[in-house]
VEXDREN-2710 file (C-alpha; in Angstrom, 1 decimal):
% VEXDREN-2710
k/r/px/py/pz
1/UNK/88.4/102.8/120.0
2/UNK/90.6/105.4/120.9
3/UNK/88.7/106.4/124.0
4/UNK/89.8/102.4/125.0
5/UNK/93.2/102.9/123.9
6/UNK/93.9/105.7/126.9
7/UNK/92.2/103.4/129.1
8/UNK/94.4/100.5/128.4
9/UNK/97.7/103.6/128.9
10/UNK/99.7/103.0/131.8
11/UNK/97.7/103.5/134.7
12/UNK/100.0/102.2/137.5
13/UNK/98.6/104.3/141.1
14/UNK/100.8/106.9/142.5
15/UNK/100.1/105.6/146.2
16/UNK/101.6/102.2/144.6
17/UNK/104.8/103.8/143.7
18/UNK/105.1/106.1/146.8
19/UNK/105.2/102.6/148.7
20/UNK/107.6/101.2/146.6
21/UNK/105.8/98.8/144.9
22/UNK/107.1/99.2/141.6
23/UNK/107.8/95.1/140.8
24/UNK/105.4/94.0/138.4
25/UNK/106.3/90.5/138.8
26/UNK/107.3/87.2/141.2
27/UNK/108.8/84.4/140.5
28/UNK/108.8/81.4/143.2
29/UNK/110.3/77.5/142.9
30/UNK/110.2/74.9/145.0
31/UNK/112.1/71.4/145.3
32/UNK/109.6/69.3/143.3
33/UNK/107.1/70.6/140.9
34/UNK/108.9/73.3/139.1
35/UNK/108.7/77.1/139.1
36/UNK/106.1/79.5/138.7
37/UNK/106.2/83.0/137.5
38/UNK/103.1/85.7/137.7
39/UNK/103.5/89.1/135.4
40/UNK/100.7/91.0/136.6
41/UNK/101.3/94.5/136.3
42/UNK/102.8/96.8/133.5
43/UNK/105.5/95.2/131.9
44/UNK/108.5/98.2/132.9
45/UNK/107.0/100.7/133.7
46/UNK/108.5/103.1/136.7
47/UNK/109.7/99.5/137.8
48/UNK/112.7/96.9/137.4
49/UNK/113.5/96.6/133.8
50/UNK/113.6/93.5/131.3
51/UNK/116.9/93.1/132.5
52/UNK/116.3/92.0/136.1
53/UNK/113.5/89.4/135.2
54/UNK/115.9/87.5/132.4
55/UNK/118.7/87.4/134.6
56/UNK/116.7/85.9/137.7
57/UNK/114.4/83.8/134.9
58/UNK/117.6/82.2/133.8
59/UNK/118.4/81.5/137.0
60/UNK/115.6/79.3/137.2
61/UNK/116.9/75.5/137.7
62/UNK/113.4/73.4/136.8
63/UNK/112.6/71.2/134.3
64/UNK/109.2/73.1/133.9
65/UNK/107.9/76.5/134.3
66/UNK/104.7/78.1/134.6
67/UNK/104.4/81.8/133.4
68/UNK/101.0/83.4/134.5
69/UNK/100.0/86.8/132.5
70/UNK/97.7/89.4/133.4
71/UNK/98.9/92.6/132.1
72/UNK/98.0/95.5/129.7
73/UNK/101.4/95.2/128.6
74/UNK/104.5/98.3/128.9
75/UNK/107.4/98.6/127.2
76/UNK/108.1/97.2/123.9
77/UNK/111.6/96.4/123.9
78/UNK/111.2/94.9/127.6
79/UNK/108.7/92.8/126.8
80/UNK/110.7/91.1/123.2
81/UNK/113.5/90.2/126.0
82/UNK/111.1/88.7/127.8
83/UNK/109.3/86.5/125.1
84/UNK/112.9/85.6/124.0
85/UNK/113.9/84.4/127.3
86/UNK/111.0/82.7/127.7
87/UNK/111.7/81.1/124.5
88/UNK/115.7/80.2/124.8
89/UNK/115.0/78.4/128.4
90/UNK/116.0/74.8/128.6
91/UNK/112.7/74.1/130.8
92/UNK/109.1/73.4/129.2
93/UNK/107.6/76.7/129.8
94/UNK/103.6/76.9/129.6
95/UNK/102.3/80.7/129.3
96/UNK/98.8/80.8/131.0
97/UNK/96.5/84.0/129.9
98/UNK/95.1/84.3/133.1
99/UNK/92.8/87.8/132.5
100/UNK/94.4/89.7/129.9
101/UNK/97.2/90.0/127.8
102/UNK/97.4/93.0/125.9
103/UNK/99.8/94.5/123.6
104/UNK/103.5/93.6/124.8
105/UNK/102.1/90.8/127.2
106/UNK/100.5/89.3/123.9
107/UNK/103.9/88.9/122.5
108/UNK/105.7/87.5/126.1
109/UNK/102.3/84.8/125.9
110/UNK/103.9/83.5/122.2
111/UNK/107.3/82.8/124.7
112/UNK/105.4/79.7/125.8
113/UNK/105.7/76.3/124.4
114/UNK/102.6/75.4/125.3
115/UNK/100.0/77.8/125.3
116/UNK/97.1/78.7/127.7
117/UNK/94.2/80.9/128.1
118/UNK/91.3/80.8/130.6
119/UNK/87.9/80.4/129.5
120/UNK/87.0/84.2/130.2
121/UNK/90.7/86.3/129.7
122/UNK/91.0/87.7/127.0
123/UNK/93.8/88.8/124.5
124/UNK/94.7/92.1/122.3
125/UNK/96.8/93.1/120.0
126/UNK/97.2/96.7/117.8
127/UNK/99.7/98.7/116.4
128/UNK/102.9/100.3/118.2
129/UNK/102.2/103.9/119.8
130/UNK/104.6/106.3/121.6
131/UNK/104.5/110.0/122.1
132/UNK/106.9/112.1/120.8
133/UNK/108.3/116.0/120.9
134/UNK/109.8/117.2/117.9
135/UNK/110.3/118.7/114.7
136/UNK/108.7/117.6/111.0
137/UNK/111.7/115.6/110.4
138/UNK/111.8/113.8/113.7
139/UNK/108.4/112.9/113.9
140/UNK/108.4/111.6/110.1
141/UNK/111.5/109.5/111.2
142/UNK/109.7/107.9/114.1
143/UNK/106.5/107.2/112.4
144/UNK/109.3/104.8/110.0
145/UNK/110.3/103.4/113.4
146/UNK/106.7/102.9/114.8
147/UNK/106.3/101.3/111.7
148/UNK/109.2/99.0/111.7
149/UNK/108.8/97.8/115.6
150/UNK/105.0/96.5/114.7
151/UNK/106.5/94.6/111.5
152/UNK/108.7/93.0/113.2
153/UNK/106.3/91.9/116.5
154/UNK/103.6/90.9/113.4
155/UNK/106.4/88.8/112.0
156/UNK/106.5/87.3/115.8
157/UNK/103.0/86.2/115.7
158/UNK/103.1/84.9/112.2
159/UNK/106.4/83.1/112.9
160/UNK/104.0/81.4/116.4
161/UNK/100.6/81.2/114.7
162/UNK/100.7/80.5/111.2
163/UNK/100.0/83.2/108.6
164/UNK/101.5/85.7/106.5
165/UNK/103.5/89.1/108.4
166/UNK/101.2/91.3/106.5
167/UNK/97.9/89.4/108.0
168/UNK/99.2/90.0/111.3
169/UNK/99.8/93.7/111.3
170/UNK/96.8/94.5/109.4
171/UNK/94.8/92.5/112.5
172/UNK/97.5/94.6/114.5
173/UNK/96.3/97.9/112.8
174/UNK/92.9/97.2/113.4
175/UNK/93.8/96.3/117.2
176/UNK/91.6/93.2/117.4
177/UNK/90.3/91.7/120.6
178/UNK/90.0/87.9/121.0
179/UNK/87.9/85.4/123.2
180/UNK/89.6/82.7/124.4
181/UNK/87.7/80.4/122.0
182/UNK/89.0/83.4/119.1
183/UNK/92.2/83.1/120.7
184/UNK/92.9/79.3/120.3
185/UNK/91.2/79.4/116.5
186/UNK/93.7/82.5/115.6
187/UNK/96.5/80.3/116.7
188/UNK/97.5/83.1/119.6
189/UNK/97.0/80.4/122.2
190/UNK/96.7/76.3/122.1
191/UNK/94.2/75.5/124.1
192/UNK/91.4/76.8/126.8
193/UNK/92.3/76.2/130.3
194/UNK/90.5/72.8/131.1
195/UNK/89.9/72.0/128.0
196/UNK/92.0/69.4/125.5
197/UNK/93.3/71.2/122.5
198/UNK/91.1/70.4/119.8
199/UNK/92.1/69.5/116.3
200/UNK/90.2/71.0/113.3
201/UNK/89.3/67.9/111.0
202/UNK/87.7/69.6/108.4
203/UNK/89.2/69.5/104.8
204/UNK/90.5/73.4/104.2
205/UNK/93.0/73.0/101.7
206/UNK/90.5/75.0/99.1
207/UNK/91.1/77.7/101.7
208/UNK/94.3/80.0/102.8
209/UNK/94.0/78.5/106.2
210/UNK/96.3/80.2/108.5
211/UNK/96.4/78.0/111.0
212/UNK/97.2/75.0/109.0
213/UNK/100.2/73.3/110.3
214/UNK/100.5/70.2/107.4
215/UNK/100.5/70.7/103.6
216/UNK/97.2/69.3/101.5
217/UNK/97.7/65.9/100.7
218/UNK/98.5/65.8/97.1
219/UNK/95.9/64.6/94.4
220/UNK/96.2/61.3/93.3
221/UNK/97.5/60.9/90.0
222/UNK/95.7/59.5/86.9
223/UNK/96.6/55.4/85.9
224/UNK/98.1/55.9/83.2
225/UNK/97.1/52.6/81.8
226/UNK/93.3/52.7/82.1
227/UNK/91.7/52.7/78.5
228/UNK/88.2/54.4/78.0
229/UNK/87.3/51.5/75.3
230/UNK/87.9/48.8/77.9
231/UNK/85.1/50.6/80.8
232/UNK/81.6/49.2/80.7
233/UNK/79.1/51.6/80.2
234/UNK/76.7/50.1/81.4
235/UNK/77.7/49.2/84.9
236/UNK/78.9/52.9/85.3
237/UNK/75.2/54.1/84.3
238/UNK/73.5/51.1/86.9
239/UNK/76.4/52.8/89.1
240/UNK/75.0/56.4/88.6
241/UNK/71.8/55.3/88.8
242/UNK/72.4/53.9/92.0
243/UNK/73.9/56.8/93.6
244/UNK/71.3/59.1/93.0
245/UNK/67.9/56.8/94.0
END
């Protein structure tokens, strides 16, 4: 697992960066069908920060946007700007998982109000990391922090999926991988691309159903003024009877 972790590091080529290519994402409109944004690269890294995608996002005069994601994710702080901007825009914005979104991007894909993932992307989410240099006492006091920044994005998915905090980072801890069809039944996304969003019609009240959106509808309440001498046995045993032919 931790073999995959490195893998999934920052892995941005050096040519890349010698030819200045150090945007990891576009953002076009037109006159008529809205805006479209594409994030596919590390979110930050050796390239423009946070800061320069909110302020031209929020430039963006459209009643609907389209935000495409394909990233392993970066930064952590970048990428909660950019789920909050994503977020606070007056357009309908519609987050589409296009390959992967993984760690931070995870986060920046709960910006949408509506909710996409392709048949075969995929999404990931896991604890915060970093590296560090430093004595007992400063590495003790960042482990606090580490574990304060993944509360607090576990509280983000809870607050967009359903579900307790604690669920969240313990999936977070594990760093869980998810299908698109996983993906839509976690609540991470809220539908496949293609596909109508489906609604579960099976009765899970008995269950602590995350992804429950509507409280069990109460049980209905005895008549008070039903009296046990005035039932006929006998039609409830011809009843009974009945039932079980």
């Amino acid at each position: 697992m931790r073999d995959r972790n490195r893998m999934m590091k920052i892995a941005r080529p050096v040519a890349r960066l010698r030819e200045g290519r150090t945007d990891w994402y576009r953002i076009t409109t037109n006159k008529t069908d809205g805006a479209e944004c594409w994030i596919y690269d590390e979110i930050g890294y050796f390239g423009v920060t946070a800061a320069d995608f909110v302020r031209e996002f929020s430039e963006i005069d459209r009643d609907r946007i389209s935000v495409h994601i394909n990233s392993p994710g970066g930064e952590v702080y970048d990428g909660i700007a950019i789920f909050e901007a994503l977020r606070q825009h007056d357009a309908e914005v519609t987050t589409y998982v296009d390959s992967l979104a993984a760690s931070i991007a995870s986060v920046i894909a709960m910006g949408g109000d509506r909710r996409v993932i392709a048949r075969n992307a995929q999404m990931m989410i896991h604890d915060g990391h970093t590296f560090a240099v430093g004595n007992a006492a400063d590495l003790r006091s960042l482990a606090g922090w580490l574990d304060a920044i993944s509360d607090n994005i576990a509280d983000i998915y809870a607050d967009r999926c359903g579900g307790a905090t604690k669920k969240w980072r313990d999936l977070m801890l594990a760093e869980t991988w998810y299908s698109a069809r996983e993906a839509v039944d976690a609540g991470l996304a809220d539908e496949i691309a293609g596909q109508s969003s489906a609604k579960n019609d099976w009765d899970l009240s008995i269950f602590s159903y995350a992804g429950r959106t509507a409280a069990p509808a109460p049980a209905p309440e005895a008549d008070p003024d039903i009296d046990i001498e005035d039932l006929d046995v006998s039609t409830i045993a011809d009843a009974l009877k009945g039932a079980f032919a």
